[in-house]
PDBQT receptor file of N, H, CA, C and O in Angstrom, charges set to zero:
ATOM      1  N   UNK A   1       0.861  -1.172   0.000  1.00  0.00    +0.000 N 
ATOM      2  CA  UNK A   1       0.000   0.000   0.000  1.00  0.00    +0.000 C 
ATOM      3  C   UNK A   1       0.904   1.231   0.000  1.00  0.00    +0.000 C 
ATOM      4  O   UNK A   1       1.821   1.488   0.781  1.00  0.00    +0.000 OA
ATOM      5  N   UNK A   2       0.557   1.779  -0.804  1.00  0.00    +0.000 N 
ATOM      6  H   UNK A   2      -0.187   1.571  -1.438  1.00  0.00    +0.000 HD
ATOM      7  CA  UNK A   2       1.071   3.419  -0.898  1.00  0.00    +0.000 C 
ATOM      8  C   UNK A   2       0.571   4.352   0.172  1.00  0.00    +0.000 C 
ATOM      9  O   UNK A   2      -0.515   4.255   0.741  1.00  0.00    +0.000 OA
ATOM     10  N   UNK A   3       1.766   5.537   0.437  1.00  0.00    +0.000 N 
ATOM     11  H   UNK A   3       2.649   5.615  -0.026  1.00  0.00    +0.000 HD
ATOM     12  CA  UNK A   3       0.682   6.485   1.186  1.00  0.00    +0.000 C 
ATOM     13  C   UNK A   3      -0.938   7.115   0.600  1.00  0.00    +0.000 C 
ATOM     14  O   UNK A   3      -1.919   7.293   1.322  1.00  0.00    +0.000 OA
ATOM     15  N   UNK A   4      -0.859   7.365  -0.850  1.00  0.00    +0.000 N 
ATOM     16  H   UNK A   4      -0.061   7.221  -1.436  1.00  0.00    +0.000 HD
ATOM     17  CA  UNK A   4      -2.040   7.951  -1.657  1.00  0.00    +0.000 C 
ATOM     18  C   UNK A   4      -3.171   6.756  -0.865  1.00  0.00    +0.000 C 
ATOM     19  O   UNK A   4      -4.200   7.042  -0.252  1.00  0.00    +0.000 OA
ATOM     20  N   UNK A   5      -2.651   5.503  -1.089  1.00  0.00    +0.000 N 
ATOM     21  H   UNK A   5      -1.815   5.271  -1.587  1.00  0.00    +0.000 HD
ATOM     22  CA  UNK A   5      -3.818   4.517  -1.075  1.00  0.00    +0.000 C 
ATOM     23  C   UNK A   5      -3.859   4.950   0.602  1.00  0.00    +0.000 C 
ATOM     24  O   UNK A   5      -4.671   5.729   1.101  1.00  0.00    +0.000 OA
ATOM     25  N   UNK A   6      -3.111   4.459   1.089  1.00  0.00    +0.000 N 
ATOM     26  H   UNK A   6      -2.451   3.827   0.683  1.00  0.00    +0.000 HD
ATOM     27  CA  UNK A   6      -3.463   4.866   2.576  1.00  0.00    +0.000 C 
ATOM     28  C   UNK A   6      -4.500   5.754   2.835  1.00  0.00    +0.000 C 
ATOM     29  O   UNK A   6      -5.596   5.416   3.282  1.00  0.00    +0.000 OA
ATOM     30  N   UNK A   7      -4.161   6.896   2.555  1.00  0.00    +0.000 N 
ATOM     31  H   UNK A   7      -3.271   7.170   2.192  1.00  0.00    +0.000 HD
ATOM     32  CA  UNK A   7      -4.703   8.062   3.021  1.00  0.00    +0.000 C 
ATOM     33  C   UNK A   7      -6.615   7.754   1.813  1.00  0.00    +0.000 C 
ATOM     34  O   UNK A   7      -7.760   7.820   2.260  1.00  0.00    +0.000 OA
ATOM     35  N   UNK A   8      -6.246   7.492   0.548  1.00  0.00    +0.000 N 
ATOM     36  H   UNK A   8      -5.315   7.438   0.185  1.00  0.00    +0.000 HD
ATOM     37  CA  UNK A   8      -7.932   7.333   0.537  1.00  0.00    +0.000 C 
ATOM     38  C   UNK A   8      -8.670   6.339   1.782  1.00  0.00    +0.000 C 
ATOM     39  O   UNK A   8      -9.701   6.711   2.341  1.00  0.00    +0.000 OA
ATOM     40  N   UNK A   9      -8.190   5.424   2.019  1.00  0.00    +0.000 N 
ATOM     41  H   UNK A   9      -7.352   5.121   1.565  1.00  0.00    +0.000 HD
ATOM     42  CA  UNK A   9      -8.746   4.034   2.643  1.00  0.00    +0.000 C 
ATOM     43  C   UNK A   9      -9.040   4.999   4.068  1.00  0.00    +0.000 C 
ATOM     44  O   UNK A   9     -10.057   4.671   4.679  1.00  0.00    +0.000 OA
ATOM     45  N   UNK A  10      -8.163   6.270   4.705  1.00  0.00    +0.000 N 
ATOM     46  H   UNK A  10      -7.337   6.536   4.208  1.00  0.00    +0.000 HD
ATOM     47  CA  UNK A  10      -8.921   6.953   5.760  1.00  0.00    +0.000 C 
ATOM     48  C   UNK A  10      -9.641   7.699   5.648  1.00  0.00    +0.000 C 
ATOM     49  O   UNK A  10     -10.451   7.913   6.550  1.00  0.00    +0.000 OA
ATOM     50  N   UNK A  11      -9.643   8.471   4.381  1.00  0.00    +0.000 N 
ATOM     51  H   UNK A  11      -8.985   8.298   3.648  1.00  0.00    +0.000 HD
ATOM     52  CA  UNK A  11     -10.754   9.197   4.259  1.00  0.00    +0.000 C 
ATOM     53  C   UNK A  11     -11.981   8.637   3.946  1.00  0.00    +0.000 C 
ATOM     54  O   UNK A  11     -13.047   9.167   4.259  1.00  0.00    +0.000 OA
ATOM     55  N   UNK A  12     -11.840   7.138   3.082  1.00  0.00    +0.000 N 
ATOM     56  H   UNK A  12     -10.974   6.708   2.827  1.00  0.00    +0.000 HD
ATOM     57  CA  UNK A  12     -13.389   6.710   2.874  1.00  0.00    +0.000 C 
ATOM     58  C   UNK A  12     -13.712   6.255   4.350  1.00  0.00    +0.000 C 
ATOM     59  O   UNK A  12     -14.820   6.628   4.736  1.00  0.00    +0.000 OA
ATOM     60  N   UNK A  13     -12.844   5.400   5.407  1.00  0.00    +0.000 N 
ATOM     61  H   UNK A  13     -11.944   5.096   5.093  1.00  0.00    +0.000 HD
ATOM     62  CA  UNK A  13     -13.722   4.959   6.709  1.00  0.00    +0.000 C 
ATOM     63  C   UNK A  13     -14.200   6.284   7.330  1.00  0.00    +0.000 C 
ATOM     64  O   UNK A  13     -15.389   6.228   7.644  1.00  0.00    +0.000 OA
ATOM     65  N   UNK A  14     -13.505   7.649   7.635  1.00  0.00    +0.000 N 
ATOM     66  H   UNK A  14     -12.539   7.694   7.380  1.00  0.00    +0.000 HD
ATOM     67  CA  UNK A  14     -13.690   8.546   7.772  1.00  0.00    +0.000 C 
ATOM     68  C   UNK A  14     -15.406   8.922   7.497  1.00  0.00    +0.000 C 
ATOM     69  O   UNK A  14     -16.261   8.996   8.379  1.00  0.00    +0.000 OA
ATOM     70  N   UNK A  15     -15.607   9.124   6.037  1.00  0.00    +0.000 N 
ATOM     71  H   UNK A  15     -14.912   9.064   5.320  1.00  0.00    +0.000 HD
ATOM     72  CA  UNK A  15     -16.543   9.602   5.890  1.00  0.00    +0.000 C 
ATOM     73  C   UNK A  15     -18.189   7.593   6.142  1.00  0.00    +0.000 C 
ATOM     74  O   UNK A  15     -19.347   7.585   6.561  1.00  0.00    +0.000 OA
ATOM     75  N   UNK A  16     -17.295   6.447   5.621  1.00  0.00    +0.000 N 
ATOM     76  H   UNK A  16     -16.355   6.454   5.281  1.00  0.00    +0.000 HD
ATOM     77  CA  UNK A  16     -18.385   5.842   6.873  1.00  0.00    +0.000 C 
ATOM     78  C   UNK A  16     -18.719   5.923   7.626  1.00  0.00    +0.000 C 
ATOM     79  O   UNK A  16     -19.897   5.618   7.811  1.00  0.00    +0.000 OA
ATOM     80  N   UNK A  17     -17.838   6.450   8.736  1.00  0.00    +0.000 N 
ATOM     81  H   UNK A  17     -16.881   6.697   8.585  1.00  0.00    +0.000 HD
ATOM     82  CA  UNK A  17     -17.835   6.490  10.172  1.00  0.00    +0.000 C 
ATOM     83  C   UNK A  17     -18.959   7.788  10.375  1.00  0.00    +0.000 C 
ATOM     84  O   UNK A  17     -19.861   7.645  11.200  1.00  0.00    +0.000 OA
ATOM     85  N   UNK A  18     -18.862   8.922   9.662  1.00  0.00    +0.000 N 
ATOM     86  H   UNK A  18     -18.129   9.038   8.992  1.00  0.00    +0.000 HD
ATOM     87  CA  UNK A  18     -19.580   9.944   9.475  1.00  0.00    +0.000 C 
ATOM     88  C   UNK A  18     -20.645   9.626   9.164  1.00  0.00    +0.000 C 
ATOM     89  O   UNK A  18     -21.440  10.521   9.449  1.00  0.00    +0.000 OA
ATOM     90  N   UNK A  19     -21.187   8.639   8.628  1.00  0.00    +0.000 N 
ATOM     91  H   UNK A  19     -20.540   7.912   8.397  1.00  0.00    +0.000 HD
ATOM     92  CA  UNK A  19     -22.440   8.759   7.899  1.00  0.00    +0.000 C 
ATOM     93  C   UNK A  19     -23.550   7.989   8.888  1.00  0.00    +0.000 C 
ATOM     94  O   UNK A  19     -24.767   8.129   9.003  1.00  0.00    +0.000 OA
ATOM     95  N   UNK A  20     -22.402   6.950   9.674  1.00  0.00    +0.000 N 
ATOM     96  H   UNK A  20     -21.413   6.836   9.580  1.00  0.00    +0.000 HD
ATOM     97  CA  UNK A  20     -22.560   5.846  10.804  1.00  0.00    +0.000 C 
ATOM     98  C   UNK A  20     -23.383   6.988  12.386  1.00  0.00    +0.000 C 
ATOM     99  O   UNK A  20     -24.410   7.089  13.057  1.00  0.00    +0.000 OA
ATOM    100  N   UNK A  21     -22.601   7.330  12.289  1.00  0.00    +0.000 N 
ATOM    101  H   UNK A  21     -21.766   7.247  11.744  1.00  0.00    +0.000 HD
ATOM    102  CA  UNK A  21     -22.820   8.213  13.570  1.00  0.00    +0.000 C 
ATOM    103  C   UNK A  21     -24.197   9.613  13.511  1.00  0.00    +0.000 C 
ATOM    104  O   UNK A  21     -24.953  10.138  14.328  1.00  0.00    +0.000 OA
ATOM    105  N   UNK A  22     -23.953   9.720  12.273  1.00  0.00    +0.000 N 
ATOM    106  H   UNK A  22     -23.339   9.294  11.609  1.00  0.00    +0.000 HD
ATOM    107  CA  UNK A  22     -25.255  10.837  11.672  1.00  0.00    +0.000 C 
ATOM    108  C   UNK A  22     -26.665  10.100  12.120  1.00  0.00    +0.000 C 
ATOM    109  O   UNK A  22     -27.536  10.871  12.524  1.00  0.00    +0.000 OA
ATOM    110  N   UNK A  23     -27.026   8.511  12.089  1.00  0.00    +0.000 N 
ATOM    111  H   UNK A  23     -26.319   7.885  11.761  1.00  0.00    +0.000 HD
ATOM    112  CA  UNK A  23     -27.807   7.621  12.602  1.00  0.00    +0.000 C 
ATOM    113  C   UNK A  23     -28.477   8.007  13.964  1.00  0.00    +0.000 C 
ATOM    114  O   UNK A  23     -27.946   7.861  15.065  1.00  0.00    +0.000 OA
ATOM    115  N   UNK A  24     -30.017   8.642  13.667  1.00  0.00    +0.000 N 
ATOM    116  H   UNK A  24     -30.448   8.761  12.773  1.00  0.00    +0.000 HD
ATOM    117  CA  UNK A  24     -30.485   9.221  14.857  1.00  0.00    +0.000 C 
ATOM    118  C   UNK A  24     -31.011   7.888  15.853  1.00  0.00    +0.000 C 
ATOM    119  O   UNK A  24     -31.942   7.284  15.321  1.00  0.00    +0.000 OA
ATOM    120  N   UNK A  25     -30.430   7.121  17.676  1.00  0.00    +0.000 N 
ATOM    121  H   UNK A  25     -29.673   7.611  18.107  1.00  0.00    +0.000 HD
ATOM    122  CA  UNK A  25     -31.645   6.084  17.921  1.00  0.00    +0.000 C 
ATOM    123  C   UNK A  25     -31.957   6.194  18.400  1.00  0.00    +0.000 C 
ATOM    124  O   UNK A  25     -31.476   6.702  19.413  1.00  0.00    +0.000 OA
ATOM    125  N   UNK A  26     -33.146   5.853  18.262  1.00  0.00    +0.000 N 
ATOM    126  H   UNK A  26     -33.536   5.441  17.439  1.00  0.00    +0.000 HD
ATOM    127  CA  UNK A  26     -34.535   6.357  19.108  1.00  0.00    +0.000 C 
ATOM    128  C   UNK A  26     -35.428   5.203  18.196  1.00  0.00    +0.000 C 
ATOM    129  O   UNK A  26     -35.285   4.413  17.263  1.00  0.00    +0.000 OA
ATOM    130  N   UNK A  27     -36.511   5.729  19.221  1.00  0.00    +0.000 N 
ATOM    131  H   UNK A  27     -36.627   6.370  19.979  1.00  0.00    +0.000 HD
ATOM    132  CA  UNK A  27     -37.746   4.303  18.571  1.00  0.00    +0.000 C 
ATOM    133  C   UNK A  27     -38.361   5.293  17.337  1.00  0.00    +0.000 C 
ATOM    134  O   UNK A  27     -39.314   4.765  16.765  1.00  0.00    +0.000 OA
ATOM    135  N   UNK A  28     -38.038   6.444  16.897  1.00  0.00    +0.000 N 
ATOM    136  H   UNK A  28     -37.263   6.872  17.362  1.00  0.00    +0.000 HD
ATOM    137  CA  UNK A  28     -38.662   6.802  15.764  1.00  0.00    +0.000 C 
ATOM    138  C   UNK A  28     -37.525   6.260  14.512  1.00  0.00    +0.000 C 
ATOM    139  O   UNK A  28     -37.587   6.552  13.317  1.00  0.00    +0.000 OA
ATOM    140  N   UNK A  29     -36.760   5.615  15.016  1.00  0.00    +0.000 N 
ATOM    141  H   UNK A  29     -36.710   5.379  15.987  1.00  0.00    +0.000 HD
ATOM    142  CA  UNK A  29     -35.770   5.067  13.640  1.00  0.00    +0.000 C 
ATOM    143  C   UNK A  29     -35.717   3.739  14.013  1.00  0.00    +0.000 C 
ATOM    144  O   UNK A  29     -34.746   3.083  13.634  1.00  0.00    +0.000 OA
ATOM    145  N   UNK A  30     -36.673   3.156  14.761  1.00  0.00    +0.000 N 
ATOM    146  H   UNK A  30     -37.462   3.689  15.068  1.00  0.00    +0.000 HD
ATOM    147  CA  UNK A  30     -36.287   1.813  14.984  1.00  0.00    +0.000 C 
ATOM    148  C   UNK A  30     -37.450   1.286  14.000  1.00  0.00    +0.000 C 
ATOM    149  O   UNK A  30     -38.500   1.906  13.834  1.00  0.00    +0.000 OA
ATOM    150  N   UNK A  31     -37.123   0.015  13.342  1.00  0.00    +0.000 N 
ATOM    151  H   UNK A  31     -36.269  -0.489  13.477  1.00  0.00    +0.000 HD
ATOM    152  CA  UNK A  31     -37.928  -0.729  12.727  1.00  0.00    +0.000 C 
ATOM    153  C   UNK A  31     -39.117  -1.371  13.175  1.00  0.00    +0.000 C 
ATOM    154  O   UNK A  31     -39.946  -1.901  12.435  1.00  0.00    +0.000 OA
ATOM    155  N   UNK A  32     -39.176  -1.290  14.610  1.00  0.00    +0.000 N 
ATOM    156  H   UNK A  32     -38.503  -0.859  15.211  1.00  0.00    +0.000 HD
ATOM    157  CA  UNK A  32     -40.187  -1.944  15.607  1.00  0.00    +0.000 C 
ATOM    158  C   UNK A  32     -41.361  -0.623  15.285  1.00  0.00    +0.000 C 
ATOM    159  O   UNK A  32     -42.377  -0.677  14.592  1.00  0.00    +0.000 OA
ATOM    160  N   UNK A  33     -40.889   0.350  15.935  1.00  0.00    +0.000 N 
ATOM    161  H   UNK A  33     -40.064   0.394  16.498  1.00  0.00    +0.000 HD
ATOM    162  CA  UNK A  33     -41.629   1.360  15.685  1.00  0.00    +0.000 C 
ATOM    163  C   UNK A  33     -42.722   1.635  15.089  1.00  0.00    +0.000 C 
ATOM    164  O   UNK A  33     -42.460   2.003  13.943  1.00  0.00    +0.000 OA
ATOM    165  N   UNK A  34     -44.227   1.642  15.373  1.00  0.00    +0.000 N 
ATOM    166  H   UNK A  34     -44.440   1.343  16.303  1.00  0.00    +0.000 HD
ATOM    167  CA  UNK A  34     -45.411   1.700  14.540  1.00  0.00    +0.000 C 
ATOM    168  C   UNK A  34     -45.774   2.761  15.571  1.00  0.00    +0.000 C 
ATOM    169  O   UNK A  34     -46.386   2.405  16.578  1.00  0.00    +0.000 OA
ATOM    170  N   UNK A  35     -45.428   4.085  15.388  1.00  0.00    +0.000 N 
ATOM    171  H   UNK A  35     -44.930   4.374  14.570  1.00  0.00    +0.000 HD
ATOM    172  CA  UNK A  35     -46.369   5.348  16.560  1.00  0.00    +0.000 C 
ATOM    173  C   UNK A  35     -47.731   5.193  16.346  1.00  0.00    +0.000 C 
ATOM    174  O   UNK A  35     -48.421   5.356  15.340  1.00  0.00    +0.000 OA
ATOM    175  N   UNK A  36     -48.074   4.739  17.837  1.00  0.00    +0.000 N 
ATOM    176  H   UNK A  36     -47.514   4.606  18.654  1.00  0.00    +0.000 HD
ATOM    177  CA  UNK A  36     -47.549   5.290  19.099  1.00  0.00    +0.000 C 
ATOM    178  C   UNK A  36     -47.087   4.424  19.645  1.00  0.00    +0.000 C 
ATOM    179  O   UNK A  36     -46.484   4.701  20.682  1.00  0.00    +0.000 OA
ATOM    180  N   UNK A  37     -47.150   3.015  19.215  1.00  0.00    +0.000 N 
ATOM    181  H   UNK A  37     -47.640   2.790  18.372  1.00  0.00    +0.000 HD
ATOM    182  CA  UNK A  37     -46.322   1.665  19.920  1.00  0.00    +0.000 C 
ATOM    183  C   UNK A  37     -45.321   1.033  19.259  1.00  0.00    +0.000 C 
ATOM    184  O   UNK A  37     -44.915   1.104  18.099  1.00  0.00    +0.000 OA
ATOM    185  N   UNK A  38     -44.957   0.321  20.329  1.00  0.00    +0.000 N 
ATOM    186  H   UNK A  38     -45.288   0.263  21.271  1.00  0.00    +0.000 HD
ATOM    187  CA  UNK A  38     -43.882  -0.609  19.778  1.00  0.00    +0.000 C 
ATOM    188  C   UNK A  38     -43.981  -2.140  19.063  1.00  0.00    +0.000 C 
ATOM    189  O   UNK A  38     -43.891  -3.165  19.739  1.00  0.00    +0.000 OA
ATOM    190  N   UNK A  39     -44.149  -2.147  17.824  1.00  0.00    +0.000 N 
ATOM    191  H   UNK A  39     -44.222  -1.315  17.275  1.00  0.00    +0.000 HD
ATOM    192  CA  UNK A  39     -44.382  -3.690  17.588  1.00  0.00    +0.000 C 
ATOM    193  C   UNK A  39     -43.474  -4.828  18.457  1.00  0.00    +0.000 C 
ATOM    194  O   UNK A  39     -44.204  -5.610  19.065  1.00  0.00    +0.000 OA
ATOM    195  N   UNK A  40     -42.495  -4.993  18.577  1.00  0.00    +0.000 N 
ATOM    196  H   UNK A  40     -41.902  -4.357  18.083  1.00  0.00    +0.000 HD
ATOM    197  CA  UNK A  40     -41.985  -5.660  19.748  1.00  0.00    +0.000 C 
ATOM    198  C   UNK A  40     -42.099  -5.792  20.455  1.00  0.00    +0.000 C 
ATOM    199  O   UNK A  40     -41.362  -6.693  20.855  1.00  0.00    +0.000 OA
ATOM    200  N   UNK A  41     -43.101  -5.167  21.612  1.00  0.00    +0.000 N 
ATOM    201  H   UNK A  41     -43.699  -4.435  21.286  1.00  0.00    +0.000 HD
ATOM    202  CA  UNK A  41     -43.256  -5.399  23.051  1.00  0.00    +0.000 C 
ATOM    203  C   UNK A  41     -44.462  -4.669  22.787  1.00  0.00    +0.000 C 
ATOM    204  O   UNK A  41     -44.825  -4.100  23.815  1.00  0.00    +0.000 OA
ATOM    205  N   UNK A  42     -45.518  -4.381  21.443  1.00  0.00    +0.000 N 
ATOM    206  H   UNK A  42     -45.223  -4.844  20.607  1.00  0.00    +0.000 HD
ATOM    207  CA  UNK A  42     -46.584  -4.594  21.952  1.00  0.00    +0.000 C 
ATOM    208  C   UNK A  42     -47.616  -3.801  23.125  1.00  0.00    +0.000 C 
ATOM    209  O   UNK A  42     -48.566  -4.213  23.790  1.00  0.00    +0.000 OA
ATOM    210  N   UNK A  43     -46.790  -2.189  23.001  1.00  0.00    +0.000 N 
ATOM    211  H   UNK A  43     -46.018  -1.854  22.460  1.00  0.00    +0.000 HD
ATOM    212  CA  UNK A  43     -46.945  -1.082  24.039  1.00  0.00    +0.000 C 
ATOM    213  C   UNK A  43     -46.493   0.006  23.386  1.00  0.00    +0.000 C 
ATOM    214  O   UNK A  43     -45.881   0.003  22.318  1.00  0.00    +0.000 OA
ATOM    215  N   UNK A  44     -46.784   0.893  24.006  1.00  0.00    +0.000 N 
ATOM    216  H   UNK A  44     -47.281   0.896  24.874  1.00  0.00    +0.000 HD
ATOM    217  CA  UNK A  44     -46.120   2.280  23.933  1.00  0.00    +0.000 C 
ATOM    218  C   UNK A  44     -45.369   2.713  24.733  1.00  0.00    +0.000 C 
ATOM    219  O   UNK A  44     -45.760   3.221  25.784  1.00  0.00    +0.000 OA
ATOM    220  N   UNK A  45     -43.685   2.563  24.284  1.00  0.00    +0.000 N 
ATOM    221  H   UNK A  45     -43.367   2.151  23.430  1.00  0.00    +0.000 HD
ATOM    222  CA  UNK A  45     -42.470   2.615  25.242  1.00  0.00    +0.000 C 
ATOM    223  C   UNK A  45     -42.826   4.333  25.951  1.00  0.00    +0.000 C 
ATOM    224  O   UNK A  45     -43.740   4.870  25.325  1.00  0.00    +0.000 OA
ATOM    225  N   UNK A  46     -42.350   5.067  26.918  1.00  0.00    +0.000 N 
ATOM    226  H   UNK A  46     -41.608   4.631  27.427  1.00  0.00    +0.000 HD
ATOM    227  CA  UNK A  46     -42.469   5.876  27.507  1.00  0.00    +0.000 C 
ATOM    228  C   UNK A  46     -41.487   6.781  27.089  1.00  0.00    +0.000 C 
ATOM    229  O   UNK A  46     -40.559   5.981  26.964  1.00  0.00    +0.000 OA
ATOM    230  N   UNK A  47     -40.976   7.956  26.757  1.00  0.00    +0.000 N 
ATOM    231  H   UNK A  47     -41.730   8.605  26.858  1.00  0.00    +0.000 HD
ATOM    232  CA  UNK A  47     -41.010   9.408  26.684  1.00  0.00    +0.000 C 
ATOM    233  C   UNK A  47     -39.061   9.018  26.337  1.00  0.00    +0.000 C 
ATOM    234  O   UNK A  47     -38.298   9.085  25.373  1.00  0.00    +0.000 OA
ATOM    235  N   UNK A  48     -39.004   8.696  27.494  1.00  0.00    +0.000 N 
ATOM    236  H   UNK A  48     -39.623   8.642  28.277  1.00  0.00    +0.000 HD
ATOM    237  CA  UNK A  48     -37.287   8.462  27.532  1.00  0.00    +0.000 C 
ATOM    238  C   UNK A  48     -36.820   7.726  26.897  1.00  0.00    +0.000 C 
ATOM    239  O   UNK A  48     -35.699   7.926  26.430  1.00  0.00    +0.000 OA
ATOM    240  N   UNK A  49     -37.609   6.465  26.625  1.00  0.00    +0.000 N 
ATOM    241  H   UNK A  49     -38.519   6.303  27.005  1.00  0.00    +0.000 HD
ATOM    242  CA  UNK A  49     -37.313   5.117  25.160  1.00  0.00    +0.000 C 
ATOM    243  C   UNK A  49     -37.072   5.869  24.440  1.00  0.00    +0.000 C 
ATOM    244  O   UNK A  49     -35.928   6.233  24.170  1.00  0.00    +0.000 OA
ATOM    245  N   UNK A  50     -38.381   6.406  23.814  1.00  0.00    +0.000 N 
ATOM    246  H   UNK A  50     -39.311   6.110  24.033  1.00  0.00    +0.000 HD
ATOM    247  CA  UNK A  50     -38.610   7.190  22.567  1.00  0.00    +0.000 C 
ATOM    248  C   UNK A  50     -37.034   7.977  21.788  1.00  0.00    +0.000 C 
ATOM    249  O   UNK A  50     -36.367   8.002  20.754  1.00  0.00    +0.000 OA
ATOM    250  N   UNK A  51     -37.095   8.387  22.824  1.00  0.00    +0.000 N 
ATOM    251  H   UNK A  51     -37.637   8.367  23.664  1.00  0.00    +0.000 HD
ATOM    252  CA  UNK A  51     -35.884   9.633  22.531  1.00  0.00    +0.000 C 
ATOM    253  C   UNK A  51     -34.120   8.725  22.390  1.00  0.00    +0.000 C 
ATOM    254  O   UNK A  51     -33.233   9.061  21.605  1.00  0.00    +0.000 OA
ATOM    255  N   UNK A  52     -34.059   7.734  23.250  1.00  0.00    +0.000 N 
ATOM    256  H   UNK A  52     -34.779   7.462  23.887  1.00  0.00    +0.000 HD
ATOM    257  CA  UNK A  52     -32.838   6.819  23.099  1.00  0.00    +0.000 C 
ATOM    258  C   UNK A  52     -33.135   6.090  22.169  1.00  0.00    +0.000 C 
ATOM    259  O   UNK A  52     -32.637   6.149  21.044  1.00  0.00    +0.000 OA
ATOM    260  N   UNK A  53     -33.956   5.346  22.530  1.00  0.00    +0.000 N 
ATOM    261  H   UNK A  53     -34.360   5.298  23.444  1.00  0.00    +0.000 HD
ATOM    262  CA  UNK A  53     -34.717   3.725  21.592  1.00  0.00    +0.000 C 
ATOM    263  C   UNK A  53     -33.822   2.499  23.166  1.00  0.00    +0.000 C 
ATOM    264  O   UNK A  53     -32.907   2.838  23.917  1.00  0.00    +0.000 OA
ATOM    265  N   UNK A  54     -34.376   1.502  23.138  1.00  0.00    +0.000 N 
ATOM    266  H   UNK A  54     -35.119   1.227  22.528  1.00  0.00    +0.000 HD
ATOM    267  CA  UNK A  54     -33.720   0.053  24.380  1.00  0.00    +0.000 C 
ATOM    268  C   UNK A  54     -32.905  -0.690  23.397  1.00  0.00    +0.000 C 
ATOM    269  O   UNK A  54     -32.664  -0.218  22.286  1.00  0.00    +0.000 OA
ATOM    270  N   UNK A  55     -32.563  -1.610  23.706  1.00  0.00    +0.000 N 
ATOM    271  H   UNK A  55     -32.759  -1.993  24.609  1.00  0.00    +0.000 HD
ATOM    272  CA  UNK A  55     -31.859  -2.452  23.384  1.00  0.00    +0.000 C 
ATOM    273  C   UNK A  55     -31.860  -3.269  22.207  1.00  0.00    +0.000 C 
ATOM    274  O   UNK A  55     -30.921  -3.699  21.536  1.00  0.00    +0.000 OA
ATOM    275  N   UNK A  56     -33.397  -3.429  22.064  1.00  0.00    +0.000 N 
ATOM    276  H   UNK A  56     -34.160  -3.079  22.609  1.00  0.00    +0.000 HD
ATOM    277  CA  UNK A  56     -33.555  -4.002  20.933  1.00  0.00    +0.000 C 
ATOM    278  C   UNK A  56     -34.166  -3.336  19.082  1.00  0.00    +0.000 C 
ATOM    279  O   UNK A  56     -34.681  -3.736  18.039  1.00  0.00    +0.000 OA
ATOM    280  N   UNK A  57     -33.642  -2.148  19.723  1.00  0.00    +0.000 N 
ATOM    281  H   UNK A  57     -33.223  -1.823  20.571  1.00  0.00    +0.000 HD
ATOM    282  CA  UNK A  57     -33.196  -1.214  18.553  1.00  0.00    +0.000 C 
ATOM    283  C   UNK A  57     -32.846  -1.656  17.333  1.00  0.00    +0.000 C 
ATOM    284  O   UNK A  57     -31.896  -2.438  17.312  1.00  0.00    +0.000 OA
ATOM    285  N   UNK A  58     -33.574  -1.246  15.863  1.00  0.00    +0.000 N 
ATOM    286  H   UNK A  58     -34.346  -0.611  15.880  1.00  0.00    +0.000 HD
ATOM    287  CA  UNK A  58     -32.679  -1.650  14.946  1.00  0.00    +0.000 C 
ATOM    288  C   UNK A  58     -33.392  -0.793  13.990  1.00  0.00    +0.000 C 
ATOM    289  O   UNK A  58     -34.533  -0.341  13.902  1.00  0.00    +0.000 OA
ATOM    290  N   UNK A  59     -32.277  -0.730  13.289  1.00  0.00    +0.000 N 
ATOM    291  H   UNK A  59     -31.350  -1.097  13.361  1.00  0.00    +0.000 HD
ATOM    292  CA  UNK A  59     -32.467  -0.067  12.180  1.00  0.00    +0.000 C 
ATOM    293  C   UNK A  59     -32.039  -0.542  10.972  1.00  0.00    +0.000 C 
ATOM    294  O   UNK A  59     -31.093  -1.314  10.822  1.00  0.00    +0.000 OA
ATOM    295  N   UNK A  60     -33.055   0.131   9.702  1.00  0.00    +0.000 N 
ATOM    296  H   UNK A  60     -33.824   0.759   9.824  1.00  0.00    +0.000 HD
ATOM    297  CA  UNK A  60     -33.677  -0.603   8.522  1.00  0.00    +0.000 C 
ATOM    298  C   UNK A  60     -32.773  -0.475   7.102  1.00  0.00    +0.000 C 
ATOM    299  O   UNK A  60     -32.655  -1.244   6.148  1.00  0.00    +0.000 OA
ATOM    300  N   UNK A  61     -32.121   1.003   7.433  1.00  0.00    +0.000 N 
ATOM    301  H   UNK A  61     -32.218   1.627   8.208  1.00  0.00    +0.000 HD
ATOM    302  CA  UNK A  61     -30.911   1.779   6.326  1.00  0.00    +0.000 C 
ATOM    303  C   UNK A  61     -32.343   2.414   5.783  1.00  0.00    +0.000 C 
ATOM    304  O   UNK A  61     -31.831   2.878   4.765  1.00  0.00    +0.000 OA
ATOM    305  N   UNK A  62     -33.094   2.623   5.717  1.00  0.00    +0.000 N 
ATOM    306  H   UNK A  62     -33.510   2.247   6.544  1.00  0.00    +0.000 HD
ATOM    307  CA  UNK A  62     -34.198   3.113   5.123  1.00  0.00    +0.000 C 
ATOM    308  C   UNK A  62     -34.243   5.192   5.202  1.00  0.00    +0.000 C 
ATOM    309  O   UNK A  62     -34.521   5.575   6.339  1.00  0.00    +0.000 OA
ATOM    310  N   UNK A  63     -34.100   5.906   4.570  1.00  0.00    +0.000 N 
ATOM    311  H   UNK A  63     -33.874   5.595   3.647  1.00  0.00    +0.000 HD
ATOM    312  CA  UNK A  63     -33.901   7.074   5.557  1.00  0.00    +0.000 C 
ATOM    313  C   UNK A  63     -35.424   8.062   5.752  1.00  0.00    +0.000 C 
ATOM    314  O   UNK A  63     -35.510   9.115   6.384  1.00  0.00    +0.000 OA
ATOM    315  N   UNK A  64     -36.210   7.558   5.222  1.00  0.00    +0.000 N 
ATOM    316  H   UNK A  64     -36.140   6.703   4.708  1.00  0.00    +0.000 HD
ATOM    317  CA  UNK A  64     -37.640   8.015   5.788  1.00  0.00    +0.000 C 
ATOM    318  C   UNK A  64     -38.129   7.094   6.226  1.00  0.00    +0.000 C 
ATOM    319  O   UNK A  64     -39.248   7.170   6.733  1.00  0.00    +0.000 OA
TER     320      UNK A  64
C-alpha cells in the first residue's frame, strides 16, 4: 500500500464512520416502531425510550 492509497482508505472509513454516527436512535428510527407503539413489546415505550430507543433497537438503512 502506498501512502495515496493509505490516506484514501482513511478518508473513505472517515466519511463511513460519518455517515454511521449521523444515525439518529430512538424508537422513531427503529424498525419496531409503529407510533404510538412498539411492535416488539406490543406497548407504547415511555417518553425516555422514545428519545434513546432500548436495546432491541434496529435499524432498517431506510432514511424516511
Amino acid at each position: 500500500m502506498t501512502k495515496t492509497e493509505l490516506k484514501i482508505r482513511i478518508d473513505m472509513h472517515r466519511q463511513m464512520l460519518k455517515g454511521l454516527e449521523s444515525i439518529e436512535v430512538g424508537c422513531r428510527t427503529c424498525e419496531h416502531y409503529a407510533m404510538p407503539e412498539c411492535d416488539k413489546w406490543n406497548a407504547a415505550p415511555p417518553p425516555d425510550i422514545v428519545a434513546s430507543g432500548c436495546d432491541e433497537w434496529r435499524w432498517d438503512g431506510i432514511p424516511f
